[in-house]
N, C-alpha and C positions, 0 to 999 in steps of 0.2 A: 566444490561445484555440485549441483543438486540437477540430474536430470529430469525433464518437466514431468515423467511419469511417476518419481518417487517425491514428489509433492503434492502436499494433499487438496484434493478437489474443493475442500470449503473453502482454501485459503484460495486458489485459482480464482477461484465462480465471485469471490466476494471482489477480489483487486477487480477483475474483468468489470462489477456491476459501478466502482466505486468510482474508477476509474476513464473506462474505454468499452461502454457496451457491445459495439458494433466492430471491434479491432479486427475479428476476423471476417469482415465482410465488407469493411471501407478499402480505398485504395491507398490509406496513410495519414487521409484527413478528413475530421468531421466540419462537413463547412456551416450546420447550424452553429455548433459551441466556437470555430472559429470567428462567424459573421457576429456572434453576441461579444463576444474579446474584442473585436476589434471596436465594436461602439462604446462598450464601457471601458477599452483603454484609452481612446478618443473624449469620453465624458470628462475623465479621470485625468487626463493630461501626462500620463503617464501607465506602465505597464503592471496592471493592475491584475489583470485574469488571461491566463494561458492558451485555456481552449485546447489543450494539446492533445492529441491521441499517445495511446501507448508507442507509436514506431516515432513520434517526433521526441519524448521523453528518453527513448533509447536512442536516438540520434543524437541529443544534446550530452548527454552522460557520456557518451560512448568516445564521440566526434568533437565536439563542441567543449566551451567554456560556460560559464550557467551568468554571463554579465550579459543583461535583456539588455540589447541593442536590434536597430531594424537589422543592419546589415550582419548581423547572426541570427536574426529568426530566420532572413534572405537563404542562407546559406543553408539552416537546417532544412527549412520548404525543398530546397535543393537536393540533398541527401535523400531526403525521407522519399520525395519523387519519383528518382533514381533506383535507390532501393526496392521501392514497392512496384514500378512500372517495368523493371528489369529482372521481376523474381528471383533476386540474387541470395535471399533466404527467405525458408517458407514461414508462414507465419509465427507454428508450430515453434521454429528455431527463434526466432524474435520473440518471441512471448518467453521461452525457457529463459535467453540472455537476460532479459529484462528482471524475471526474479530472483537473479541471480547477483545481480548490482543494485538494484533499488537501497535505497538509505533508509534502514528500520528504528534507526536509535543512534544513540551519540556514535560513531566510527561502528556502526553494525548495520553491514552490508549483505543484500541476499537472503534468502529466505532460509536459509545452511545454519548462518553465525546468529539470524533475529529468532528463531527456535529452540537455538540453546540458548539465548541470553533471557529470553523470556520465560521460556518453558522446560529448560533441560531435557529435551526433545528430540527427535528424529522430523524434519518436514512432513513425514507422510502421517506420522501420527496428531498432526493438529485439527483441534475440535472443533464443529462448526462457530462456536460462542469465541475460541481462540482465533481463527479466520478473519473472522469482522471486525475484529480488534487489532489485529496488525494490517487490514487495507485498513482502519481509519486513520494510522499513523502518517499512514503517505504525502498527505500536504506541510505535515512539518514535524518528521519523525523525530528531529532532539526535541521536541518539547510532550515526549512520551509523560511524562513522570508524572505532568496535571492534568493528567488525564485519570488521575487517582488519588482518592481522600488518603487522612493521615495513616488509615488503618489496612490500606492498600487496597479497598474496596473503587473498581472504575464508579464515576461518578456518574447522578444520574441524568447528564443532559446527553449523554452515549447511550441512553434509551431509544432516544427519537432516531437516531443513525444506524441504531440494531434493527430498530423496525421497517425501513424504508430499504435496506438491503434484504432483507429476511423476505422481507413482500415478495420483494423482485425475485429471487432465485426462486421462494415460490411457482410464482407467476411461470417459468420458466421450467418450470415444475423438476431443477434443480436440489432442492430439498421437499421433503415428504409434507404434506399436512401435520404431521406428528410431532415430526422439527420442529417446525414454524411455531407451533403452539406452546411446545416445552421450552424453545428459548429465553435463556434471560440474560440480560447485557453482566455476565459473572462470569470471572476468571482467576485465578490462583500462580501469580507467579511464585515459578518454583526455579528459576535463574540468577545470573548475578542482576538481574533488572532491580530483584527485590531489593537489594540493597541499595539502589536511588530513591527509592519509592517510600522502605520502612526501613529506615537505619538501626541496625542493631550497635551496642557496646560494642566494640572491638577487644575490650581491656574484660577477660574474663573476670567472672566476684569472687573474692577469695574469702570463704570462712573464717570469724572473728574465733580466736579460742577462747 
């Protein structure tokens, strides 16, 4: 378990942008991204987009089973309610849980186990370029690995998701002018990730005499 101060600010600032920009200042629910879910799950015929704020994602994980039905969104809207209108934990605490269970990769959970599996890391030492690349996992963290060519280079359509985060904390004036400009969507796994990504021999070569 990783307390929210020994986790590092690029990775917070980027989940927060990717995610839930207003988490600390809504009451649990975004009702623009809700009222757009509900039209295009209505288009859709079925449940297509979430809309969910960070405290309805921790209420599902936490509470909940993850099978989209109404009478479990019902029940989460309930919780999330509850929780946020009863101050029963401060956001602070809800935002720390939340990094703490989030699903980064195949059975890698939390920002603790997706640091060493990526990076052979400590949480607080990830890099703002490492940041932005584990909040883009978050819509569908097992399918990490195509998010990387053969050679373990991220690919370049994670360009346009670097920039559009990078803006924002800008903007937010979150990271520097200096960040923002030397960023490039490039990273180095130095975890057991590498081994989905770039498979080595396992069967060492042995010298012919």
């Amino acid at each position: 378990y990783t307390p929210l101060d020994a986790v590092s600010p690029y990775f917070r600032n980027s989940v927060l942008t990717s995610e839930d920009g207003n988490f600390f200042f809504h009451n649990g629910f975004n009702e623009e991204a809700f009222r757009k879910s509900i039209a295009e799950n209505y288009k859709a015929g079925k449940f297509k987009r979430g809309g969910s704020t960070i405290t309805m994602q921790l209420v599902k994980n936490v509470f909940l089973t993850r099978k989209k039905t109404i009478a479990r969104k019902a029940e989460e809207a309930l919780i999330v309610w509850l929780i946020e209108s009863n101050r029963f934990y401060s956001k602070e605490r809800m935002f720390e849980v939340y990094l703490n269970i989030i699903e980064l990769g195949p059975d890698v959970y939390g920002i603790g186990e997706a640091s060493r599996f990526y990076f052979n890391k400590k949480p607080s030492e990830i890099t703002l370029s490492e940041g932005i690349f584990l909040a883009s996992l978050l819509p569908h963290p097992k399918w990490f690995k195509y998010s990387f060519d053969k050679d373990g280079n991220l690919k370049p359509y994670l360009a346009d998701y670097y920039r559009v985060v990078s803006n924002f904390l800008l903007r937010k004036e979150l990271i520097t002018q200096q960040q923002h400009d030397e960023l490039q969507p490039v990273i180095e796994l130095k975890g057991p990730a590498k081994q989905f990504v770039v498979p080595t021999d396992s069967v060492p070569s042995v010298p012919l005499d």
